[in-house]
N, C-alpha and C positions, 0 to 999 in steps of 0.2 A: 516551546518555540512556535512561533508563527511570525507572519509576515505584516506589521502594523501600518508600514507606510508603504504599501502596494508596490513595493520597486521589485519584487518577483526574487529576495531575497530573504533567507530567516531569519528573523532577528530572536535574541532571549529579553526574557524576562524570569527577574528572581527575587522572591517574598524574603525580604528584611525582616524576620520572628523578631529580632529583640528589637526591633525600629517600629518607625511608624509607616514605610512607604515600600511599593515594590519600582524595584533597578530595572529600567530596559538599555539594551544595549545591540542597538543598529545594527544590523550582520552586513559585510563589505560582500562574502558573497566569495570567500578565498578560505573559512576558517579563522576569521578573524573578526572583533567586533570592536564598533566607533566607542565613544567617551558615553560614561553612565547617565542615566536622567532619571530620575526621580516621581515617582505618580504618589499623591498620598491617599495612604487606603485607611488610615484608623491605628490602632495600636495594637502590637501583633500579628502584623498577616501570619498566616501558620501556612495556607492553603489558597495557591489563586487557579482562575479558569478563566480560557480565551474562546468568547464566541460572538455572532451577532445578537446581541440583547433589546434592539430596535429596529432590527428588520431592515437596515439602512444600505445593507450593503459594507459595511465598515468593522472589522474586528473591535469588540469590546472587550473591559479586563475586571475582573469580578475576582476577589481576596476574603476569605473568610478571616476574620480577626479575633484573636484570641482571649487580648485583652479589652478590647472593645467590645466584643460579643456581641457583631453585625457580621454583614456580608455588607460589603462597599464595591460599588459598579460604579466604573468610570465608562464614559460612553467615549468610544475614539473618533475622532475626526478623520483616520484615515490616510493621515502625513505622519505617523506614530506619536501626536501628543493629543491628551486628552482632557474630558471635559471634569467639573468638580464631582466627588464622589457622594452618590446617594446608596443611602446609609438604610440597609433592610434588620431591624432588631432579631437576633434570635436570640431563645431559653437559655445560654451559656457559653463559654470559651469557642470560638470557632477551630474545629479542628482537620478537617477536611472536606473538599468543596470537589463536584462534580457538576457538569452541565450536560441537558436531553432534553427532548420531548419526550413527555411520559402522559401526556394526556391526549396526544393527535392533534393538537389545532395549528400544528406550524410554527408552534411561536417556541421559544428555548427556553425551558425550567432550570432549576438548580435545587438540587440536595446539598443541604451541609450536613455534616458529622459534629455532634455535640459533645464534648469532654463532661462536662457533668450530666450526669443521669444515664450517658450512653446512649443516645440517641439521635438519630436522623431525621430532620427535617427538611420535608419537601417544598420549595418557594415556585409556585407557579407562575408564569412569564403571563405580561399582557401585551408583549410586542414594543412597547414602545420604553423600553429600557427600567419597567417598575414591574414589581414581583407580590405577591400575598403567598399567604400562608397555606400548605397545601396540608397532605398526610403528616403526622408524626408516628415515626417507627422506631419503635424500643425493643432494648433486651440484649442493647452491646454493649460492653467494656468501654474500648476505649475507639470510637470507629474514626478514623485517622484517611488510611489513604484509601481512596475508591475510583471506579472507574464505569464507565456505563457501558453495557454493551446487551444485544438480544443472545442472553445465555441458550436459550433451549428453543429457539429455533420457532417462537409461536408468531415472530412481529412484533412483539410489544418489548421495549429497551427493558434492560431490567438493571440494578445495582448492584454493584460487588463490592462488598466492604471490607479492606484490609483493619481486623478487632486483635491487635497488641495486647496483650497482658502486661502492664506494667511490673506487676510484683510477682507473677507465678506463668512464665514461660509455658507451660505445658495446657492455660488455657487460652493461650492465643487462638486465632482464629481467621478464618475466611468467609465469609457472611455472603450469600446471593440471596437480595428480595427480589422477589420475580413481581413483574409491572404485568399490572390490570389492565393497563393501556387506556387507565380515566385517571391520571394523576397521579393513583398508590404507587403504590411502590411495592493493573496498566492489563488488559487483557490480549492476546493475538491467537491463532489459529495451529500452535504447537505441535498436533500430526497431522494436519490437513485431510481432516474431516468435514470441512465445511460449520466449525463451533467452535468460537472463540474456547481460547482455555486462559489459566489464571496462572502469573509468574509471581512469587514470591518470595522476599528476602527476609531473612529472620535473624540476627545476628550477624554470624560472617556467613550464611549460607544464600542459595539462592535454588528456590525448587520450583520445578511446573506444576500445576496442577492439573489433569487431562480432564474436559467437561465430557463427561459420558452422556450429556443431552442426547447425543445424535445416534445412538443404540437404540431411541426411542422413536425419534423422528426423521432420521435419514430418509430419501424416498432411494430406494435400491436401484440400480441401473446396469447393464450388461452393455459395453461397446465393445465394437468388432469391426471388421474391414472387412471386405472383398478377399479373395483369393489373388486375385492378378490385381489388386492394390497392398498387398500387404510387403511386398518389397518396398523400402523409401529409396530410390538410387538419387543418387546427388547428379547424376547425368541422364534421368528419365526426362520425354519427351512430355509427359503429362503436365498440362498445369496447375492443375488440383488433386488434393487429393480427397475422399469422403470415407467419413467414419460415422457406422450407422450406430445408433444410440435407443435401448429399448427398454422398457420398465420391467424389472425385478416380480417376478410374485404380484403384480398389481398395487403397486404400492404408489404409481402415481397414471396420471393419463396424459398422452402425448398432447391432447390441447391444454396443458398446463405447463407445457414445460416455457418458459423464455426465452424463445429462440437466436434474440441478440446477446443472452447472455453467456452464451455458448462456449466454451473456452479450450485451448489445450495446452496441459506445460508437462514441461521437463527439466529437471532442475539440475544443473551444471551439466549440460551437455550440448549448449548453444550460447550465442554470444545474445539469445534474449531468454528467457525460464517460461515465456506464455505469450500465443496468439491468439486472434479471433480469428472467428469465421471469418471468409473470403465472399461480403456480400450476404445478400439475405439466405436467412434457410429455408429450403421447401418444406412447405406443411404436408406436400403430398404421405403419405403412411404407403408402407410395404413392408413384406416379410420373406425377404429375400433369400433367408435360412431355413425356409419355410419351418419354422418350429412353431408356428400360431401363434405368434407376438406380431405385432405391426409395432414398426420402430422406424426411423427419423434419419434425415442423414445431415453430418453436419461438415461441411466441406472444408479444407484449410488451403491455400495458396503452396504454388512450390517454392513460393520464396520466402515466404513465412517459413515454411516446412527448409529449410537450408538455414536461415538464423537459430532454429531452436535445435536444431542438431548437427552445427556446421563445424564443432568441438570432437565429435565423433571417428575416431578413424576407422577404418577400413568396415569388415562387417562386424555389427554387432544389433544385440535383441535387444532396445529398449523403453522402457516400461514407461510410458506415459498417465498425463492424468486428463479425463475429456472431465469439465467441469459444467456446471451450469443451476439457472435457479428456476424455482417452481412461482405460481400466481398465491402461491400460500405461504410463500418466502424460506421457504425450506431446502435444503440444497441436495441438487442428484450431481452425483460423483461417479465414475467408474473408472479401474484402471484400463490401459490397452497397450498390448505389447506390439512393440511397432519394429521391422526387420529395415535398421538403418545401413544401405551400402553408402559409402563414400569411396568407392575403391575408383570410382570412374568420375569423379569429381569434375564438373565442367570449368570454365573460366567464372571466379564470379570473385566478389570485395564485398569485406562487410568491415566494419569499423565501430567496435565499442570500447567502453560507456560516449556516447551522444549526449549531453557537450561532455568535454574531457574533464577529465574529475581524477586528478590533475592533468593525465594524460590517457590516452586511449590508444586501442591495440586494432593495426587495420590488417582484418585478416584476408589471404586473398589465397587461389587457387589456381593454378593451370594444368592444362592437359596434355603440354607436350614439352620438352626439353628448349629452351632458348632462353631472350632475353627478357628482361624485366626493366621497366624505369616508373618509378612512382615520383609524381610530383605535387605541388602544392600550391594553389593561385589564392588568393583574396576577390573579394565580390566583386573589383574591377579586372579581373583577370592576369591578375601580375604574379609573376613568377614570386613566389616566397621562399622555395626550400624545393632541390634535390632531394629525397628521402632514400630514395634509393636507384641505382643504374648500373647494373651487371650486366655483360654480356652473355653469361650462361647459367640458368639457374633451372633447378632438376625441374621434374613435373612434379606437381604434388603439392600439400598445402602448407604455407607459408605465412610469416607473420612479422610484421615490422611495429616500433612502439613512435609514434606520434606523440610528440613531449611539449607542442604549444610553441617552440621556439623555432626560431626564423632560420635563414642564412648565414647570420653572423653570430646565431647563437643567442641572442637576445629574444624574450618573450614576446611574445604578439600579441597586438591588443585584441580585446574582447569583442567578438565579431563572428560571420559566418564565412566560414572558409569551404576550399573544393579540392577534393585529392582525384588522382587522374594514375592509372595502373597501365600500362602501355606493353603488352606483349604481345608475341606471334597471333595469339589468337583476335586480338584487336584490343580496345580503349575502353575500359570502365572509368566512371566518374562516379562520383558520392560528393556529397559535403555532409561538412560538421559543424559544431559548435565551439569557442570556446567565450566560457563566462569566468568574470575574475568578481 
């Protein structure tokens, strides 16, 4: 899936094997897609891949072909229809197709997976949508689905090839060529380690793979808080909060760390999983534990800090992850255990998923016993929708569902809307989003 005609929606696209062409199908942008169109790629697509192949700015769409036994790149224009397909020959059946830089110049390569002989060929990009012949890498079966990602954490992309046994199950396989990063030669980050891992479907099954790269190359990291910051109260007067962050055993150095890459999450325990910093981080060094570490401090907003744990009730300890990346592209990770109160919850409104997807939940909080009225204007300021008007509603936190529809009950068009929370404490305002 990607976006061909820039309209800020997904559209699909799907390889026709026993045809000559791949289907694209215009995303509305609801779950639902326009009438099919047609690209022709050759005979057989088996395998296609969406990237810029001319450096244009514009998504292009590249098919390995099975019975044609090329790689066919159609360059896009950019309105999702595209131009005639130039035709790259490879050694056999095209069987699966991935797109990278694997040699650093900026420009986007392509690996296909060859059905005879077992092997992977590398097609290096020259930017302006035409490819030559790179590495050939042998000694697979049958290498089918692949995906590019930096397995082990050096910089340099590497390839992971899903190798099926057709006749003998038991020598299937999972293949990583690890990249030289001159050319040679579905993944995600499964316990957040900071290393992509490998999912796998093999019949009816579906198993992960965990990359134990980062056993080898983690840089170690210890985060820790203050004493008289380690309460998070949902009604501290603070407005930031700083978490200092220090290298493990010497395993990396403070002028390496990335300091915009700084991050902290929590995962279901706020209406967001991960913020940033709050503005730049100081490079100043201290050792504030006086234990002879000099360590970093990376600061988060309180209002950041209230989205990521505004799911939270009353007191509870918990375990956050302070994330960030190294100039050697390697990732420092630490956990930190963070003492969340919510018991004294100030006034405050948050409202997720932003746009609504299909509808979104506006959570909101008070401090004292009385009324509520939440309402609803459009970008001229007109009344759309009472959401809600009590005259007495407890203290504590609360939650109404935002469904995208009007007054009368009917949908509202696609646009930026403002919700308005009106209680004894005074007026919150937010907007939102909704896209159809």
């Amino acid at each position: 899936m990607a976006d061909f005609d820039g309209d800020g929606k997904l559209d699909l696209a799907a390889a026709n094997r026993f045809g000559t062409t791949v289907s694209l199908f215009a995303g509305v942008g609801d779950g639902t897609f326009g009438p099919r169109r047609d690209v022709e790629v050759g005979s057989g697509p088996y395998a296609i891949e969406i990237a810029d192949f001319n450096l244009d700015g514009r998504l292009d769409l590249a098919a390995a072909t099975f019975s044609s036994r090329t790689v066919a790149v159609c360059l896009g224009f950019g309105d999702g229809t595209f131009g005639e397909r130039r035709e790259i020959p490879i050694p056999g059946a095209g069987f699966g197709l991935v797109a990278g830089d694997w040699n650093w110049d900026g420009k986007i390569d392509l690996a296909a997976g060859v059905y005879e002989g077992g092997q992977v060929v590398v097609l290096l990009g020259d930017g302006d949508g035409g490819f030559h012949p790179g590495q050939e890498i042998t000694g697979f079966l049958t290498p089918q689905s692949m995906a590019a990602e930096d397995m082990n954490g050096d910089g340099n992309l590497d390839l992971l090839i899903g190798d099926p046994a057709e006749t003998d199950e038991s020598r299937s396989a999972v293949e990583i060529s690890y990249g030289g990063g001159d050319g040679t030669a579905v993944a995600g980050d499964m316990n957040k380690d900071g290393y992509p891992d490998a999912i796998v479907t093999n019949g009816n099954q579906v198993a992960p793979w965990l990359n134990d790269a980062g056993a080898a190359n983690a840089a170690q990291a210890r985060a820790f808080l203050k004493k008289v910051d380690r309460v998070l109260s949902a009604g501290g007067a603070s407005a930031r909060t700083c978490i200092n962050v220090e290298p493990v055993a010497g395993s990396y150095l403070n002028s390496d760390l990335n300091l915009d890459s700084i991050t902290l999450s929590s995962e279901g325990t706020g209406s967001v999983s991960q913020i940033s910093t709050a503005g730049p981080v100081s490079t100043a060094e201290k050792d504030s534990d006086r234990n002879g570490i000099l360590e970093l401090s990376a600061c988060f907003a309180r209002a950041d800090l209230a989205k990521l744990f505004d799911k939270v009730q009353g007191k509870q300890t918990v375990t956050a992850r302070l994330d960030g990346t190294l100039t050697d592209c390697r990732i420092v990770s630490a956990k930190v255990d963070l003492e969340v109160d919510s018991s004294h919850r100030s006034f405050a409104a948050t409202i997720s998923p932003n746009p609504l997807n299909p509808q979104a939940t506006l959570r909101f909080s008070t401090s004292q016993d009385g009324f509520v009225r939440i309402r609803m204007f459009d970008l001229n300021g007109r009344l759309v929708r009472t959401v809600l008007d009590r005259p007495l509603v407890a203290a504590g936190d609360h939650q109404v569902v935002i469904d995208g529809r009007g007054a009368n009950g009917g949908m509202l068009a696609s646009g930026i809307y403002f919700y308005q929370v009106e209680a004894l404490e005074g007026t919150l305002r937010g907007r939102f989003t909704i896209l159809k």
